[in-house]
DRENTORDREN-351236 format. One record per residue (C-alpha): x, y negated, z; residue in one letter; residue number from 1. Coordinates in nm, 3 decimals. Layout:
// residues N
REC, X, Y, Z, a, NUM;
...
// end
This chain:
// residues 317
REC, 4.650, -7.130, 4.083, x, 1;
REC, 4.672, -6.750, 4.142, x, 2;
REC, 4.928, -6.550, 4.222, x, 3;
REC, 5.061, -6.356, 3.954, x, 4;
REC, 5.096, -6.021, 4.202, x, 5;
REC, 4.848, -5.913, 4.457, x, 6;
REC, 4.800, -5.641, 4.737, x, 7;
REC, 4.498, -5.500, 4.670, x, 8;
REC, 4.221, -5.473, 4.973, x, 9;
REC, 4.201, -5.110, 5.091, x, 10;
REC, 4.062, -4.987, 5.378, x, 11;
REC, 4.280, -4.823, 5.618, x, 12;
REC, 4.579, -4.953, 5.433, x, 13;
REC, 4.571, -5.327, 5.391, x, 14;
REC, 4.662, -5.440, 5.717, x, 15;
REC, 4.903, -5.659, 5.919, x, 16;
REC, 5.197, -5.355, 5.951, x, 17;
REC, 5.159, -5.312, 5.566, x, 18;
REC, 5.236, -5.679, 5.504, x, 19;
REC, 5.496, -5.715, 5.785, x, 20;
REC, 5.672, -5.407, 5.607, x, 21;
REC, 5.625, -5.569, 5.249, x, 22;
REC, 5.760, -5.866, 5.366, x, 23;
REC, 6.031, -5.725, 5.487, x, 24;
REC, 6.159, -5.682, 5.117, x, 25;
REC, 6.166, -6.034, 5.068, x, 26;
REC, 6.553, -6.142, 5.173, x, 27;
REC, 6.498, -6.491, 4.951, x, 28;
REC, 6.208, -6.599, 5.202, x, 29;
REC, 5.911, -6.645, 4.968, x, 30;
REC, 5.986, -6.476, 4.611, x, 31;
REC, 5.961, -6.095, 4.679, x, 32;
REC, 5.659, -6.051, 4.869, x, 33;
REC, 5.322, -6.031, 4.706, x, 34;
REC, 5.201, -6.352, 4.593, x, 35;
REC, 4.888, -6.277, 4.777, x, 36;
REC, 4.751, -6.025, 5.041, x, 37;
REC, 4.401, -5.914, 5.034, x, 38;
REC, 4.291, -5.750, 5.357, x, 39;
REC, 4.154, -5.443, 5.436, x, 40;
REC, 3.749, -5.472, 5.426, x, 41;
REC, 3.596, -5.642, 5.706, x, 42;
REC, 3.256, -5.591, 5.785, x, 43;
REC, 3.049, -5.900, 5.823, x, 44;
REC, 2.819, -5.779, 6.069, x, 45;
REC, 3.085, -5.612, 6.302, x, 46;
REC, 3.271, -5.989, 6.264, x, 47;
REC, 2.991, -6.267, 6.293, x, 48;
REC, 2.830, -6.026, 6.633, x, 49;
REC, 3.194, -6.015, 6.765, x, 50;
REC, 3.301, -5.642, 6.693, x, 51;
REC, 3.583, -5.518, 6.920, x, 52;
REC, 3.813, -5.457, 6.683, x, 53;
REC, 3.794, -5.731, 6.499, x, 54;
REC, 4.046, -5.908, 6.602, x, 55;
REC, 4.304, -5.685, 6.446, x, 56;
REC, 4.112, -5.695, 6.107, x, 57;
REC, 4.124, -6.098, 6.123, x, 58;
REC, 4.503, -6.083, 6.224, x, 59;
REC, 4.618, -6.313, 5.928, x, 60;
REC, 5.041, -6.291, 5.958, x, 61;
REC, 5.227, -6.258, 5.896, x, 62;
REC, 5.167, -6.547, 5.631, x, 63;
REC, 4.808, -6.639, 5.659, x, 64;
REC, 4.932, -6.886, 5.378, x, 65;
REC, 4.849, -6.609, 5.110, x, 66;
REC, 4.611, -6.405, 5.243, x, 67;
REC, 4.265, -6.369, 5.141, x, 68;
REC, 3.986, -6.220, 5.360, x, 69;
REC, 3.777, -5.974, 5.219, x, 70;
REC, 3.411, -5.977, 5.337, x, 71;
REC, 3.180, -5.642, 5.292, x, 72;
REC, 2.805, -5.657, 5.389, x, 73;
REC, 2.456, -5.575, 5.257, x, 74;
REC, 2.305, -5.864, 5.415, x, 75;
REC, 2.326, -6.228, 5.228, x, 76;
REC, 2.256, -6.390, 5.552, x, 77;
REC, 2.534, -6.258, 5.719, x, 78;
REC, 2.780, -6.278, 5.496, x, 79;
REC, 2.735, -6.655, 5.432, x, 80;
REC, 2.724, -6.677, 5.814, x, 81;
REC, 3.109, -6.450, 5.777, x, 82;
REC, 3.221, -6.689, 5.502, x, 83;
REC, 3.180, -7.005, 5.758, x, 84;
REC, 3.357, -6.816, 6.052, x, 85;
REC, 3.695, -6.748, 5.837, x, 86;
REC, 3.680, -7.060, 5.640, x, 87;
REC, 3.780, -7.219, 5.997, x, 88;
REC, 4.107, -6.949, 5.989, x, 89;
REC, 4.416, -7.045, 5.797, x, 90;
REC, 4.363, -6.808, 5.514, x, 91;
REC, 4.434, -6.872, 5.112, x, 92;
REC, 4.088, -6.773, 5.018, x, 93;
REC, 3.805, -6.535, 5.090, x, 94;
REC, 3.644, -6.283, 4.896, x, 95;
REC, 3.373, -6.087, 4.903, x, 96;
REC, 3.341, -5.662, 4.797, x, 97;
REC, 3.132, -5.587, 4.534, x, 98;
REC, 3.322, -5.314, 4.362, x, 99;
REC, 3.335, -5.048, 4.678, x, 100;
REC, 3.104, -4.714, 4.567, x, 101;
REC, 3.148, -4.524, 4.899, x, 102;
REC, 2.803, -4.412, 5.005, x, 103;
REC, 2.885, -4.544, 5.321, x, 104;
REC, 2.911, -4.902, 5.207, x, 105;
REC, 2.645, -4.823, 4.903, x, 106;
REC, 2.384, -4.711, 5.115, x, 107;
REC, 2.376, -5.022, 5.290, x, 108;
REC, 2.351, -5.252, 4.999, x, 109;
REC, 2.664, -5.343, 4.970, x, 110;
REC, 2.963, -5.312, 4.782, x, 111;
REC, 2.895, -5.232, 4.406, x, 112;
REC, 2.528, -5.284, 4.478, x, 113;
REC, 2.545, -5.615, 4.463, x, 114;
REC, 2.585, -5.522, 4.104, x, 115;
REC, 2.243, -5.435, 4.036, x, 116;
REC, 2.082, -5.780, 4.063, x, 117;
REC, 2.241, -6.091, 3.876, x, 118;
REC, 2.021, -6.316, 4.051, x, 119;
REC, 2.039, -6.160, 4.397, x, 120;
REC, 2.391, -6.170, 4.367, x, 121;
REC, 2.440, -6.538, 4.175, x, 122;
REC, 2.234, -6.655, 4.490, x, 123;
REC, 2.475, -6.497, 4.752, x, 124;
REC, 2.748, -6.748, 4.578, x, 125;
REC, 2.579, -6.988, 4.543, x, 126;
REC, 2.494, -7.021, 4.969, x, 127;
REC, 2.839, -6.876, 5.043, x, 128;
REC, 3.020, -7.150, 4.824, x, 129;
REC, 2.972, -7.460, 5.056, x, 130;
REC, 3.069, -7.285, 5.360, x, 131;
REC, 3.428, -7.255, 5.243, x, 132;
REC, 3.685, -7.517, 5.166, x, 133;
REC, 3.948, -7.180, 5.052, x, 134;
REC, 3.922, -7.019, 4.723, x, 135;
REC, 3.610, -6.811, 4.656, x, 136;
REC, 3.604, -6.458, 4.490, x, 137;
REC, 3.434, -6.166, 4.413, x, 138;
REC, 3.600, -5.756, 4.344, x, 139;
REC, 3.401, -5.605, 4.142, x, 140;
REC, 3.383, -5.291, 3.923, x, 141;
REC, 3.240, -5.268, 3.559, x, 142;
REC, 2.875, -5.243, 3.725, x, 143;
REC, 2.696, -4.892, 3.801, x, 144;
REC, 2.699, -4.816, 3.450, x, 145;
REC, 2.940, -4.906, 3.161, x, 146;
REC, 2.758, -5.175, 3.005, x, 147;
REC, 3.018, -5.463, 2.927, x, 148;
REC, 2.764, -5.714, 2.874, x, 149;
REC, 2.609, -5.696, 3.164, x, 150;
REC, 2.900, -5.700, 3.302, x, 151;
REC, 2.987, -6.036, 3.100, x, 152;
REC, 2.658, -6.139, 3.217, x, 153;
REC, 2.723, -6.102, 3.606, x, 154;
REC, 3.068, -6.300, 3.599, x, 155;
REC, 2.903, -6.505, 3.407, x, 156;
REC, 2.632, -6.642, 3.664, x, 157;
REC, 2.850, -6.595, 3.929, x, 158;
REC, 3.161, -6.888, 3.779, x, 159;
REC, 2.808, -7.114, 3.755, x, 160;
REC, 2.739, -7.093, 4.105, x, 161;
REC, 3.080, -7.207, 4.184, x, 162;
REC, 3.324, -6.903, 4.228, x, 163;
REC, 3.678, -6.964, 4.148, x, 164;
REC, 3.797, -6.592, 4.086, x, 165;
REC, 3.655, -6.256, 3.984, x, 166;
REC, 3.913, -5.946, 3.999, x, 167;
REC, 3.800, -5.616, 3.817, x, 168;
REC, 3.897, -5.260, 3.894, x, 169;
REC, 3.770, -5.148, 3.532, x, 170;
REC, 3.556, -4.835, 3.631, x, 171;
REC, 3.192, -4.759, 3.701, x, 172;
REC, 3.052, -4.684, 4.038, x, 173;
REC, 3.031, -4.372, 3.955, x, 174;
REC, 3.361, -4.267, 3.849, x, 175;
REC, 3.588, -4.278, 4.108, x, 176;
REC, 3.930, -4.204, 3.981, x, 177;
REC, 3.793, -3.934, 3.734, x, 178;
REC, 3.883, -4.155, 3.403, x, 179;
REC, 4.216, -4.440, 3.378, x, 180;
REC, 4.101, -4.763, 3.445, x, 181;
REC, 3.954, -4.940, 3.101, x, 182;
REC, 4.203, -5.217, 3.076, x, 183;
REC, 4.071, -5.339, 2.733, x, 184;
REC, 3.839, -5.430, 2.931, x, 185;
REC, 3.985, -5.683, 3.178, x, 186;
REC, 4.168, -5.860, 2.823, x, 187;
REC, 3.823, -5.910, 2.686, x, 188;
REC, 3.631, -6.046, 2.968, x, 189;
REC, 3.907, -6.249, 3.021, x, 190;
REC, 3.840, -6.450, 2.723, x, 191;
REC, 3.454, -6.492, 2.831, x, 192;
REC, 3.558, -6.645, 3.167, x, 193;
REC, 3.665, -7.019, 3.241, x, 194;
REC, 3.757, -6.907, 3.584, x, 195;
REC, 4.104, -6.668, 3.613, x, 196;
REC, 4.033, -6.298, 3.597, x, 197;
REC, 4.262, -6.058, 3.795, x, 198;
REC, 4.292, -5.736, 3.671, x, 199;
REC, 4.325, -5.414, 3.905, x, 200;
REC, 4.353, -5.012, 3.861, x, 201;
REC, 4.620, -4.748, 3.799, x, 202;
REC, 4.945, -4.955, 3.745, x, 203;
REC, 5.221, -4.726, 3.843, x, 204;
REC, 5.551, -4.927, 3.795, x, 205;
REC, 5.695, -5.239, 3.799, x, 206;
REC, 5.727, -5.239, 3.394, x, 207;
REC, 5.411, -5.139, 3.356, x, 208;
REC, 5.267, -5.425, 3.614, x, 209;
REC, 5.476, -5.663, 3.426, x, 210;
REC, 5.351, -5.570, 3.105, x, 211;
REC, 4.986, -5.577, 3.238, x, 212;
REC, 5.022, -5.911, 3.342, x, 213;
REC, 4.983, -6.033, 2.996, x, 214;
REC, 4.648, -5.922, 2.993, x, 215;
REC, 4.516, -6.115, 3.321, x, 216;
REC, 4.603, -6.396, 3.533, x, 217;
REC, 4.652, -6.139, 3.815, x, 218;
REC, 4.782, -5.816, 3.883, x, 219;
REC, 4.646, -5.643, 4.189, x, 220;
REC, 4.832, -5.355, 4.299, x, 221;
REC, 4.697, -5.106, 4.560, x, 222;
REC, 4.825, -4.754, 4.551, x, 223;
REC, 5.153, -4.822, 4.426, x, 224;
REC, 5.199, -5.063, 4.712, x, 225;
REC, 5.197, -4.748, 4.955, x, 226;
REC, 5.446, -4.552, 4.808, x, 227;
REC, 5.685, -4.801, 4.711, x, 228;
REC, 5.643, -5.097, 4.920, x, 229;
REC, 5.938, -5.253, 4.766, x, 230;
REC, 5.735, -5.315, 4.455, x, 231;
REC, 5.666, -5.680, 4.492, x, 232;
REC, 6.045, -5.699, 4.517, x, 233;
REC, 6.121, -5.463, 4.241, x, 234;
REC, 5.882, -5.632, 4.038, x, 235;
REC, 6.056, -5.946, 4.105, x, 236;
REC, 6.426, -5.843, 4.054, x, 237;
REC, 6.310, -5.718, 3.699, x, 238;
REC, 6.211, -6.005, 3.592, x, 239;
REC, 6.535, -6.196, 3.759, x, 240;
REC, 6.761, -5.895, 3.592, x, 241;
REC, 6.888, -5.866, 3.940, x, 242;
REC, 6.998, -5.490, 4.054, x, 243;
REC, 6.779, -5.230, 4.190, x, 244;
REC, 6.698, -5.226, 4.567, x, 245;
REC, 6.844, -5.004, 4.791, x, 246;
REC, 6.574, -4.783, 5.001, x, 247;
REC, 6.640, -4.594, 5.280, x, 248;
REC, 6.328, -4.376, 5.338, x, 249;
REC, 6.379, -4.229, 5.685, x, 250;
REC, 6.400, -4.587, 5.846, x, 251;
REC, 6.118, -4.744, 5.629, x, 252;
REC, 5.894, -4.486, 5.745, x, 253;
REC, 5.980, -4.556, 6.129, x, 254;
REC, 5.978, -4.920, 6.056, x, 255;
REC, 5.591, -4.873, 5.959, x, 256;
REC, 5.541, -4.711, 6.262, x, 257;
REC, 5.694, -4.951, 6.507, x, 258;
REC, 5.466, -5.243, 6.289, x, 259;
REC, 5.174, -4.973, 6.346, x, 260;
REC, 5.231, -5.023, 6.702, x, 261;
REC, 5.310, -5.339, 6.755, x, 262;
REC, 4.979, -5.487, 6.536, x, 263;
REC, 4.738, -5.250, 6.552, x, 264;
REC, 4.524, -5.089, 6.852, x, 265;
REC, 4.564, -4.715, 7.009, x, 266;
REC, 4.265, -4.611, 6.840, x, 267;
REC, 4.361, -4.665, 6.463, x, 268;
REC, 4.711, -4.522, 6.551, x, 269;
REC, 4.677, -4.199, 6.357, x, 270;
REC, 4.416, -4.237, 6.125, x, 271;
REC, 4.639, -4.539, 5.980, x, 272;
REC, 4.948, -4.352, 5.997, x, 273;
REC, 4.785, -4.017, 5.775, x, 274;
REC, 4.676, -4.286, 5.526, x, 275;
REC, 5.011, -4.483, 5.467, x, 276;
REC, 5.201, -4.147, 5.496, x, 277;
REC, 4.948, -3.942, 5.203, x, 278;
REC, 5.109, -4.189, 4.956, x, 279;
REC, 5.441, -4.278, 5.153, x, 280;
REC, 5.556, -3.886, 5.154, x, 281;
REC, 5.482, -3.867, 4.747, x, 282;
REC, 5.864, -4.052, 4.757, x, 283;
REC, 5.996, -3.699, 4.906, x, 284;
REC, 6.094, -3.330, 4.713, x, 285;
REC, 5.889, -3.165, 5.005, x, 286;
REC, 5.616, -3.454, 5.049, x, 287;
REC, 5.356, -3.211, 5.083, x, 288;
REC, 5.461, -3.030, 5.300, x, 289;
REC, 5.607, -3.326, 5.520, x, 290;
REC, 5.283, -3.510, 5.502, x, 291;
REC, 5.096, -3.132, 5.679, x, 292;
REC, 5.358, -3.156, 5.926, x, 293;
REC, 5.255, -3.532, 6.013, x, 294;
REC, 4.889, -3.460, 6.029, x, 295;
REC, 4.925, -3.179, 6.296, x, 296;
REC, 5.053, -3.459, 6.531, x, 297;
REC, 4.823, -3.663, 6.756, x, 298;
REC, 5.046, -3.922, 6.865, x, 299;
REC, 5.283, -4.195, 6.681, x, 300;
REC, 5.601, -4.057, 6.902, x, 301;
REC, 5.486, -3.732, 6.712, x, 302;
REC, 5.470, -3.833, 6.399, x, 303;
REC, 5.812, -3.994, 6.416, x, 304;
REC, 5.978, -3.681, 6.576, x, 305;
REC, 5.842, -3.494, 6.284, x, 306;
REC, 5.926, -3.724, 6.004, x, 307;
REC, 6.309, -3.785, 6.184, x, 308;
REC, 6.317, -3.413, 6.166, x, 309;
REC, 6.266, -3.399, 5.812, x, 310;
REC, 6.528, -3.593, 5.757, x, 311;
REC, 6.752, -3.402, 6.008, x, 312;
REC, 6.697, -3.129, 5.817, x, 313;
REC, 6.719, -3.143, 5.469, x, 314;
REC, 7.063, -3.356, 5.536, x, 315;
REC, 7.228, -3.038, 5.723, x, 316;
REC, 7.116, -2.822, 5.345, x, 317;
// end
């Protein structure tokens, strides 16, 4: 059964220090985290030839219970061969990209590519689906044009082959985050699919994630995740009517950047701190001009200094 809350997979961003700090929300021990944690992508070439960095984007805690590996790759050969290699991990399920448009990914075949050929992409599932014993899925985006039954189509031959979950960010390849996610969308295909549908794209509050979930079996939340952490919580006490939680933003930011260097290596340091601190800082009155003080550092002692400062300062106004 899935989760009714997810962390979405985004690169950069989904990552052990991001769970670690979500989880950290969770006083009751189980009900305020995310009901499931997609990882960040991981490429299946870099993993099945042994990448060097790959064992930080296979780190599974810090509950490997509900997290879901997700798989990016061009090649069909290779990502079967991926799928067999993290089925033997403790892991919830594993899933594979085919809703990413960067050219970087597209170029290569994969991501939202996989789009363009039903049969191509029905026979990917079909080889990938005994390797596993976990759940199965696919992320995908409306296709590389908006044509809903194609779309209906696709999921369509992909449940026959044996998949067990399909989550949609409702856009085309093209679009980016030009146009708001078609959510009508996700309610209709819904009803086409015997397998559950998870529904992703633009929810900005816990209401509004609650209310959403009445159109899906799933809400995946990304961006939101980043600048409220806390949201799998808040999302939680809502529902429970219990109060609002209390936030302390100076010491949630440090906290993210002790995690940073406790589960991640020197070299994606910085570039993971700018990316959690672009959305983090939106919590601020001066986030933009906090978040150009963090990017001049080059070091994580640096970027704490600076975002302690900030603190330091607009307490003595």
């Amino acid at each position: 059964m899935v989760g009714n809350f997810l962390l979405a997979p985004m690169a950069e961003l989904s990552h052990r220090p991001l769970r670690e700090l979500i989880e950290a929300f969770n006083p009751s021990g189980g009900k305020g985290g995310a009901a499931e944690y997609f990882t960040e992508m991981i490429s299946s070439a870099a993993f099945v030839s042994g990448g060097p960095f790959e064992q930080w984007y296979v780190d599974g805690g810090p509950c490997p219970e509900r997290l879901v590996y997700q798989l990016v790759g061009g090649d069909a050969d290779t990502l079967v061969r991926a799928v067999g290699l993290l089925d033997e991990k403790e892991c919830l399920g594993i899933d594979i990209n085919m809703g990413c448009s960067a050219p970087a990914i597209t170029r290569t075949g994969a991501g939202v590519r996989w789009m363009a050929d039903i049969e191509k992409a029905a026979a990917l599932i079909r080889r990938a689906r005994p390797q596993t014993r976990r759940r199965l899925s696919v992320k995908l985006r409306v296709g590389l044009t908006d044509d809903f039954d194609y779309l209906v189509r696709f999921c369509r031959r992909l449940e026959d082959e044996g998949l067990d979950l399909i989550t949609l960010h409702p856009r085309t390849a093209r679009e980016k985050f030009k146009r708001k996610a078609r959510w009508s969308y996700i309610s209709v295909l819904r009803n086409e699919l015997r397998i559950p549908l998870a529904g992703n794209g633009d929810i900005a509050s816990a209401p509004e994630a609650l209310s959403r979930r009445e159109e899906c079996d799933a809400v995946m939340i990304g961006r939101l995740a980043l600048r409220k952490p806390w949201i799998f919580q808040e999302i939680q006490n809502l529902q429970s009517g219990e109060k609002v939680i209390d936030t302390n933003m100076e010491e949630i930011g440090v906290r993210f950047l002790e995690l940073l260097s406790r589960y991640q290596p020197p070299e994606f340091h910085i570039s993971r701190a700018r990316r959690f601190f672009s959305y983090f800082c939106d919590n601020l009155t001066w986030g933009t001009h906090v978040k150009n003080l963090l990017n001049r550092e080059t070091k994580l002692s640096g970027i704490e200094r600076a975002w302690r400062g900030y603190f330091a300062e607009t307490s003595a106004l």
